[in-house]
C-alpha positions as CSV (number, residue, x, y, z in Angstrom):
1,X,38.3,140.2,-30.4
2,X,40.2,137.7,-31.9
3,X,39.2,134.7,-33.7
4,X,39.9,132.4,-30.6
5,X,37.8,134.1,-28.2
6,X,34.8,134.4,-30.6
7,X,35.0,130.6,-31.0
8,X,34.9,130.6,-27.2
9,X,32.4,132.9,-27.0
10,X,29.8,130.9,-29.4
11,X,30.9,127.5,-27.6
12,X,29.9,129.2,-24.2
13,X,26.7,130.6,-25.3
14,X,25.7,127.6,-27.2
15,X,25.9,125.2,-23.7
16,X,24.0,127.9,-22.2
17,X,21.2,127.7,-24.4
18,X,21.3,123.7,-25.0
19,X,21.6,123.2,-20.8
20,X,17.7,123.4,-20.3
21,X,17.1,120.7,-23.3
22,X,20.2,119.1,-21.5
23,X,18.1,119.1,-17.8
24,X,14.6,118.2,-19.1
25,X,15.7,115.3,-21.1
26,X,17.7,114.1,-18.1
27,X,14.1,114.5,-16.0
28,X,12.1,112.8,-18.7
29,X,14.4,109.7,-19.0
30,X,14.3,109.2,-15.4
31,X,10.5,109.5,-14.7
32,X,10.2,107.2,-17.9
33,X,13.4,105.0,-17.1
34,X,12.3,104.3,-13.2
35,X,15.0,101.1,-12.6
36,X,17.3,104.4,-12.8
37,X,16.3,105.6,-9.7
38,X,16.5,103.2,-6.3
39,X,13.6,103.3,-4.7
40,X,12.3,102.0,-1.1
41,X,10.9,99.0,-1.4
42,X,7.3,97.6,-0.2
43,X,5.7,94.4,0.0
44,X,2.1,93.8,1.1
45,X,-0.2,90.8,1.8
46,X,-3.5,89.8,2.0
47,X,-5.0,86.4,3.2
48,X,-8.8,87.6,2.4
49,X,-11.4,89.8,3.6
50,X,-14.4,88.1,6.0
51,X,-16.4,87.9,9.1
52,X,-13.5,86.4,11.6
53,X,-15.3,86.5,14.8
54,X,-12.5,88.1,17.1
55,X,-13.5,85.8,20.3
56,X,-13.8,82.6,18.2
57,X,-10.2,83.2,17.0
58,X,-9.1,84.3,20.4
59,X,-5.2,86.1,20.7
60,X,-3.8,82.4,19.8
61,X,-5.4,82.1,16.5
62,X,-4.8,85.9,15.6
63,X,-1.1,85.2,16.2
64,X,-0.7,82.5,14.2
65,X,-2.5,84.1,11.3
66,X,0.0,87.0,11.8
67,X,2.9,84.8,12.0
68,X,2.1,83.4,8.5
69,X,1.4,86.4,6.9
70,X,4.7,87.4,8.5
71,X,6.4,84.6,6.9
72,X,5.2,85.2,3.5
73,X,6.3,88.9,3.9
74,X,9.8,87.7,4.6
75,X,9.7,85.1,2.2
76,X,9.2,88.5,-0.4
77,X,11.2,91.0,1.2
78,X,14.6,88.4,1.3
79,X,13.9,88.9,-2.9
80,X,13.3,92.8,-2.6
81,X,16.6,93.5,-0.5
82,X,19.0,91.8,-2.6
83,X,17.4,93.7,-5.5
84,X,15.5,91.3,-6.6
85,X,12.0,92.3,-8.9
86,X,8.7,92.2,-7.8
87,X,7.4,89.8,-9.9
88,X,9.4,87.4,-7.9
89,X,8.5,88.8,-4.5
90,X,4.8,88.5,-5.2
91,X,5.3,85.0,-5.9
92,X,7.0,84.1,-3.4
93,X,5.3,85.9,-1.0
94,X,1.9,83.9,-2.4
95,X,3.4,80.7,-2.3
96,X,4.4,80.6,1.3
97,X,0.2,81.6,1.9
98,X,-0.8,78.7,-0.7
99,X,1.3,76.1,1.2
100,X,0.0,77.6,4.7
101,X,-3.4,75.2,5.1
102,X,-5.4,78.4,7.3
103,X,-5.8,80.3,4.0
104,X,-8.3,79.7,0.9
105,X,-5.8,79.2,-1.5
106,X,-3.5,75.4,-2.4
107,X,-3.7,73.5,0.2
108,X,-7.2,74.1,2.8
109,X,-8.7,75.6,-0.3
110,X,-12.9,75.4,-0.1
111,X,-14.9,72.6,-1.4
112,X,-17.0,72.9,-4.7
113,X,-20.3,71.8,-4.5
114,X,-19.1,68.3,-6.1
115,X,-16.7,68.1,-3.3
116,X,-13.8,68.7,-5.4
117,X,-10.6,71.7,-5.0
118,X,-11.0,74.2,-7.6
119,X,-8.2,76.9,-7.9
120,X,-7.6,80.0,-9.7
121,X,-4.6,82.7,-9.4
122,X,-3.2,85.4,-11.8
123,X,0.0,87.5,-11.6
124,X,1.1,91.2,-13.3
125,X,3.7,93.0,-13.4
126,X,3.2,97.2,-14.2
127,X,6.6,97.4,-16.6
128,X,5.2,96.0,-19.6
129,X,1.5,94.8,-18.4
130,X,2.7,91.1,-19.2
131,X,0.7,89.4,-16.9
132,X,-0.7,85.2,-16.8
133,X,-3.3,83.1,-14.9
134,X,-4.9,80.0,-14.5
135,X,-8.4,78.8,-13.3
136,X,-10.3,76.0,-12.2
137,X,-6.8,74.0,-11.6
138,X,-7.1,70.6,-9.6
139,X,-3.5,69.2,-9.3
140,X,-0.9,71.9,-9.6
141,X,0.6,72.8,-6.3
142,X,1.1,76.4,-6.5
143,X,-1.2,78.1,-9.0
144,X,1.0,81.6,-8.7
145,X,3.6,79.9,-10.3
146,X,1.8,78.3,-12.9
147,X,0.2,81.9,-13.8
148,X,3.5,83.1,-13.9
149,X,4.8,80.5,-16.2
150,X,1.5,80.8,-18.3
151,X,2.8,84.6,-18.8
152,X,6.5,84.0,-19.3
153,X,6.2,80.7,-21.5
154,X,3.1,80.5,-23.6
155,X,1.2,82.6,-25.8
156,X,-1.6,82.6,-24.0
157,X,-3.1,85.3,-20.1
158,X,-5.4,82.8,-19.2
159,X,-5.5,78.7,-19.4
160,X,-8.4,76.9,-17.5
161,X,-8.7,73.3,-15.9
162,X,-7.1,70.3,-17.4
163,X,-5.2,71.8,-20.3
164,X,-3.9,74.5,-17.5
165,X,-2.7,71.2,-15.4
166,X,-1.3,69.7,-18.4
167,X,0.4,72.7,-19.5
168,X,2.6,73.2,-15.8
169,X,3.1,69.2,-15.8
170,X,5.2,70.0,-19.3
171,X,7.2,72.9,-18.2
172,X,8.3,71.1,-14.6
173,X,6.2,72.6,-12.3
174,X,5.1,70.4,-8.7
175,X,2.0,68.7,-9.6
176,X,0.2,66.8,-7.0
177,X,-2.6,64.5,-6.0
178,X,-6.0,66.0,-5.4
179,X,-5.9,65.0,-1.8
180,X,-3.3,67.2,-1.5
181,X,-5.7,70.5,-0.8
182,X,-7.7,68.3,1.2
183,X,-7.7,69.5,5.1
184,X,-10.1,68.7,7.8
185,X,-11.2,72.1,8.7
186,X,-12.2,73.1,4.7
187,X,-14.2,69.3,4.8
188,X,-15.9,70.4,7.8
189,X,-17.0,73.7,6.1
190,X,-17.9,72.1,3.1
191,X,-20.6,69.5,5.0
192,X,-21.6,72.3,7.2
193,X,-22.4,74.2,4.1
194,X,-23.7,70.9,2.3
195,X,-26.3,70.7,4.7
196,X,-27.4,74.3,4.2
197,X,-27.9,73.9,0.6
198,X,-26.6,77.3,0.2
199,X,-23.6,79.6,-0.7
200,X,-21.8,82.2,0.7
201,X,-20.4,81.0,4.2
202,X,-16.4,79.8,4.3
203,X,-13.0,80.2,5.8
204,X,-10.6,82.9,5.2
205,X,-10.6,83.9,1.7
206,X,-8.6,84.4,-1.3
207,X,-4.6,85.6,-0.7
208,X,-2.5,88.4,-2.5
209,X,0.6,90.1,-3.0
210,X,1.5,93.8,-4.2
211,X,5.8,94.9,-4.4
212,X,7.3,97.7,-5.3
213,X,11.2,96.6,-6.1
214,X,14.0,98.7,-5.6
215,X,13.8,99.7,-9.3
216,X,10.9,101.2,-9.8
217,X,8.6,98.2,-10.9
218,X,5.2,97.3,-9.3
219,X,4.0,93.6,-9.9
220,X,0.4,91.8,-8.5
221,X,-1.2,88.4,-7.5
222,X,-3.6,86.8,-6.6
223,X,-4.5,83.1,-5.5
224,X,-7.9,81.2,-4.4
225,X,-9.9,78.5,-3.9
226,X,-12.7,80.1,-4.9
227,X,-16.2,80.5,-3.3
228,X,-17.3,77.6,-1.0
229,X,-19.8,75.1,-2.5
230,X,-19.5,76.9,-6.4
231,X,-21.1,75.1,-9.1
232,X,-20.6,74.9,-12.9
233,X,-16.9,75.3,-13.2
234,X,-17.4,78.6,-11.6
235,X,-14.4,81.1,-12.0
236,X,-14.1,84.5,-9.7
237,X,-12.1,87.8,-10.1
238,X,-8.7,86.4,-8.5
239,X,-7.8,85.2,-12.4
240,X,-9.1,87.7,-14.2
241,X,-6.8,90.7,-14.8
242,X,-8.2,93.8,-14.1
243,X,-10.6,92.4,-11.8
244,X,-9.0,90.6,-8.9
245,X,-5.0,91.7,-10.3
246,X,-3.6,94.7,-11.4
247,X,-0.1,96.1,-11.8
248,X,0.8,99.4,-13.9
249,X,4.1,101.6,-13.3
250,X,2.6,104.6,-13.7
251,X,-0.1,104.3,-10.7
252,X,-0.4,101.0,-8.7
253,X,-0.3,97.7,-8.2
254,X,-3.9,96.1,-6.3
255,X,-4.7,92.5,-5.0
256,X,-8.5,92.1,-4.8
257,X,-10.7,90.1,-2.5
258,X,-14.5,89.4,-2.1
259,X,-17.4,88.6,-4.2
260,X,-15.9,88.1,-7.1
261,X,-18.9,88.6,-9.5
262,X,-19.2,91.9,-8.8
263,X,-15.7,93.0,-8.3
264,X,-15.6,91.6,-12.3
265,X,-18.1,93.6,-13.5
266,X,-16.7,96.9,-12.0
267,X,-13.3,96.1,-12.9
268,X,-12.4,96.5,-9.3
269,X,-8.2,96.5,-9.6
270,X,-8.1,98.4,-12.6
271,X,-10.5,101.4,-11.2
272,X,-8.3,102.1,-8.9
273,X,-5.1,102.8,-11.1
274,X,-7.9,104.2,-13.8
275,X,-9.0,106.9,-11.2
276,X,-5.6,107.4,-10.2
277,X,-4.0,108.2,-14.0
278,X,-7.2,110.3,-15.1
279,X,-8.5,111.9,-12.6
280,X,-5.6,112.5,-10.5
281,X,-6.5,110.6,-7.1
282,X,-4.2,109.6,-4.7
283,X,-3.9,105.6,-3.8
284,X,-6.1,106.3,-0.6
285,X,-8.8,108.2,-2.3
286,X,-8.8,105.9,-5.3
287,X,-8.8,102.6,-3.2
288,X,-11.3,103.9,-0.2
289,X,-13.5,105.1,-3.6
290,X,-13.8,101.9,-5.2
291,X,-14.0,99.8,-1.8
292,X,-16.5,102.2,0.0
293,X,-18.5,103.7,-2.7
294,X,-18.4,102.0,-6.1
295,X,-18.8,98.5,-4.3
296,X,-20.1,99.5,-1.1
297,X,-23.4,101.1,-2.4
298,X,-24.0,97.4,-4.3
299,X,-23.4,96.1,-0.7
300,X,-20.1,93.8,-2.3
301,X,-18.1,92.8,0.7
302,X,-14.8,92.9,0.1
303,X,-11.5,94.5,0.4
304,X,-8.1,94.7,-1.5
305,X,-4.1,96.3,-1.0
306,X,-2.8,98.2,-3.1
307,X,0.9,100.1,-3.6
308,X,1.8,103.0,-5.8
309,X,4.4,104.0,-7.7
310,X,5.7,106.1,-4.7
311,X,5.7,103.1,-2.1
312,X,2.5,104.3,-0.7
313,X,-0.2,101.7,0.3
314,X,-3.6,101.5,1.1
315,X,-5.9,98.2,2.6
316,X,-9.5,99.2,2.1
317,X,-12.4,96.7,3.1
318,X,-16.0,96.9,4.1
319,X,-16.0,93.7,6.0
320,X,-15.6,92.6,10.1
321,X,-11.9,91.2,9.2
322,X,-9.1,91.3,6.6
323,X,-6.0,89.3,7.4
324,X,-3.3,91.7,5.8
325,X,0.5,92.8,6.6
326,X,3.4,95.0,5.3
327,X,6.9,95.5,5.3
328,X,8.7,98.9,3.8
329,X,11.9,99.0,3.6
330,X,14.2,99.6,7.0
331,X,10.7,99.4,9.2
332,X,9.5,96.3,11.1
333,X,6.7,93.8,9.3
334,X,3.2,94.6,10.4
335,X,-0.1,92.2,10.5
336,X,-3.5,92.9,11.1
337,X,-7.0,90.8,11.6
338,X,-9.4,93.4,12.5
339,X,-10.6,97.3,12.0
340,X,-8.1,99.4,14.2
């Protein structure tokens, strides 16, 4: 054998051996490098969990809540198919049900017990768990946006009333009277609920978005007005991350709504993705879990949507109604009111 074919020889036999290294660090850079790989995306909305009385609403008023939620899914989805992230679909998505006045959230947001419009909102996306919110804002038109900018452009997750309004009127964001939120059907609530003395009762509650882009990335919000006739400076789940918001790559990205005291104290959004990492779970299981059993035996009404890592999606809740949609990629947008 001459010494040109034993050069050969070596050169073969070392690819051979090196190939398998080769393969498995091709595998791990792509499970750990996910905007490498296109993936389908998936949008999904929420416009709160309740006790919608189907013959009250009648087909007229169902349709029109479907339209809007239809609207905000194709506000999100034109981001998702030009490969767009879904940090920006989520927003977007949220902003078309803030502006829509038949939602809990900007404008028609509940009344405060002082008669005033409190709101809160929160946004996260799974890359790098950067994630922002506000609470307790009076005069910014879209809180989403201003959560977003409290993530992207300040220090800071969380800023609360004034100094959160003062902060978003610096950086350029749409800031508006207080009459602004003001509609006639929320006033009507709010006097209804005035003369109980009481909590609890109210419209259509908080809103939410979950994506999945084309890239791999998953990215959550959430936006409210809060629970009707709150007192105190009162602030619920939707801001608080881990709570009401939640977005990691490696599990899911969750929207919560529903009594927000206790979906706080269980960490609702973040149990899901916990059970999901540790224990194995799929979305369903871990979703249904914390819906039906973790919050369901504290009788918590409530629901949330949620989307994994692998486009799948699940919309638990315990209540009459949830007004939620969906769009995956190539497939028609779908809305729902009730239970199936």
């Amino acid at each position: 054998m001459n010494s040109n074919r034993i050069i050969r020889f070596f050169k073969i036999r070392w690819v051979l051996l090196l190939l398998p290294v080769l393969l498995l660090n091709a595998c791990y850079y792509k499970r750990h490098n996910p905007e490498d790989v296109e993936h389908n995306y998936v949008l999904v909305v929420h416009g709160g969990a309740g006790y919608a009385d189907p013959e009250k609403m009648g087909e007229e008023g169902a349709r029109l809540y479907q339209e809007a939620m239809k609207s905000a899914l194709a506000a999100g989805e034109a981001v998702l198919r030009d490969s767009g992230s879904a940090l920006d679909a989520v927003e977007v998505a949220i902003r078309i049900l803030e502006d829509h006045p038949s939602f809990n959230a900007g404008k028609g947001a509940v009344f405060t017990a002082q008669g005033t419009n409190e709101l809160d909102a929160s946004i996260m996306e799974g890359k790098d768990h950067k994630a922002g919110a506000v609470a307790g804002v009076r005069r910014i038109k879209n809180p989403i946006s201003a959560a977003r900018m409290v993530m992207e452009s300040s220090p800071h997750v969380m800023l609360s009333g004034a100094g959160a309004d003062v902060f978003a009127m610096e950086l350029g964001l749409e800031i508006v009277d207080t009459t602004y939120f003001f509609t006639q059907d929320s006033w009507d609530s709010y006097l209804r609920q005035r003369e109980k003395a009481s909590e609890g009762e109210g419209k259509h509650g908080t809103v939410g978005a979950v994506a999945l882009d084309k890239h791999g990335n998953l990215a959550a919000g959430t936006s409210t007005g809060g629970m009707m006739m709150k007192k105190w400076g009162r602030i619920g789940d939707s801001p608080v991350i881990g709570a009401g918001t939640w977005a990691d790559n490696a599990s899911c990205a969750v929207s919560c709504t529903g009594h927000g005291e206790y979906f706080i104290r269980y960490a609702a959004a973040h149990e899901v993705a916990v059970r999901m990492e540790h224990r194995k779970w799929t979305l369903e299981r871990a979703a249904h879990y914390v819906i039906d059993d973790l919050l369901g035996k504290q009788e918590v009404n409530g629901g949330l949507i949620a989307v994994d890592k692998y486009g799948n999606i699940a919309m638990p809740f315990n209540t009459r109604s949830m007004f939620r949609a969906y769009i995956k990629e190539g497939e028609e947008p779908q809305a729902f009111i009730f239970k199936k």
